[in-house]
C-alpha positions as CSV (number, residue, x, y, z in Angstrom):
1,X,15.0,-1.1,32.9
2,X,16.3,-3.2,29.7
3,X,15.5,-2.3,26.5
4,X,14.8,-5.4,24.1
5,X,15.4,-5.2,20.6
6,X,12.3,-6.5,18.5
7,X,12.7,-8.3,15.0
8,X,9.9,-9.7,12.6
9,X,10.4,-12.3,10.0
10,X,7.5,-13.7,7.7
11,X,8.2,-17.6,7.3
12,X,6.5,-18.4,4.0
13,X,5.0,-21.3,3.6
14,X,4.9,-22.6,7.3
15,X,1.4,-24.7,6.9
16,X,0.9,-26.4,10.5
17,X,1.0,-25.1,14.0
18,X,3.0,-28.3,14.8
19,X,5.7,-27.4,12.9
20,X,5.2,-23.5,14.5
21,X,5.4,-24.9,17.5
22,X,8.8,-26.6,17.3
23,X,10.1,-23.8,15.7
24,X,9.5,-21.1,18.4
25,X,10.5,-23.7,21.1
26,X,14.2,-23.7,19.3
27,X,14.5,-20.1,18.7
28,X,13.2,-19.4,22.4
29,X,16.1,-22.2,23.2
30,X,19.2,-19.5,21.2
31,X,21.0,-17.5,24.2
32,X,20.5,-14.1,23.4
33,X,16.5,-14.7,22.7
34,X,14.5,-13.2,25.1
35,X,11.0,-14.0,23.4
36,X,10.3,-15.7,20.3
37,X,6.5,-16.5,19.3
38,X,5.3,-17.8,16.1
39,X,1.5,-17.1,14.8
40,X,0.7,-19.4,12.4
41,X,-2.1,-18.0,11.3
42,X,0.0,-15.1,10.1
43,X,3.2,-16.9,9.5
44,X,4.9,-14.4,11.4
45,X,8.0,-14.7,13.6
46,X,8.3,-12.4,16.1
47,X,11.8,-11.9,18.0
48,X,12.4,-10.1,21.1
49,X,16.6,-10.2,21.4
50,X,18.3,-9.4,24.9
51,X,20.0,-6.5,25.4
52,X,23.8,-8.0,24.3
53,X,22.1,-9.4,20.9
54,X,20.8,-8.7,18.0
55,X,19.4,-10.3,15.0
56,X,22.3,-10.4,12.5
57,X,24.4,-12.2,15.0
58,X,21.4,-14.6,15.6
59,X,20.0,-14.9,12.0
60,X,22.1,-18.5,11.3
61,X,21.0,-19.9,13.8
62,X,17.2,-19.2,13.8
63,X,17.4,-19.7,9.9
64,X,19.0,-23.2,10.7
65,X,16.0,-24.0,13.2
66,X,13.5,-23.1,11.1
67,X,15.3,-25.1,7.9
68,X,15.1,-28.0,10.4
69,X,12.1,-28.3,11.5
70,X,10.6,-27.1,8.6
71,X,12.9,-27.5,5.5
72,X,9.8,-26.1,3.0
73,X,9.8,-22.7,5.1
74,X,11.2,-20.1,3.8
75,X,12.2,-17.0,6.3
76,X,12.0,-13.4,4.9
77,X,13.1,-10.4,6.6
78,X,10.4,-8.0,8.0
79,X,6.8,-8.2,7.4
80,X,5.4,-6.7,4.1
């Protein structure tokens, strides 16, 4: 059995599902993301890493794909 690693991020001012949309289809593109799902009701980004990742080694890259498709977002570790 593998054991996932699970991350949260709150993505501040995220306004449309759209954008939400594009967003979790990049981040469920990255290598060493086994699930990525954005509720945009909640703003909240919610990561499941494979085993051989985790989310400091990821963080660029899901920052840059959420800066791209949504350059007034605003990613925020955790969930308050």
């Amino acid at each position: 059995m593998r054991v996932f690693m699970s991350k949260q991020y709150l993505l501040e001012g995220l306004c449309c599902e759209k954008c939400a949309a594009k967003i979790e289809k990049g981040i469920n593109q990255l290598g060493g993301v086994q699930k990525a799902a954005v509720d945009p009701e909640t703003t909240i980004l919610s990561i499941d890493f494979k085993p051989d990742a985790t989310a400091d080694s990821l963080f660029e890259e899901i920052k840059k794909i959420v800066e791209t498709n949504d350059p007034d977002v605003v990613i925020k570790n955790g969930v308050a």
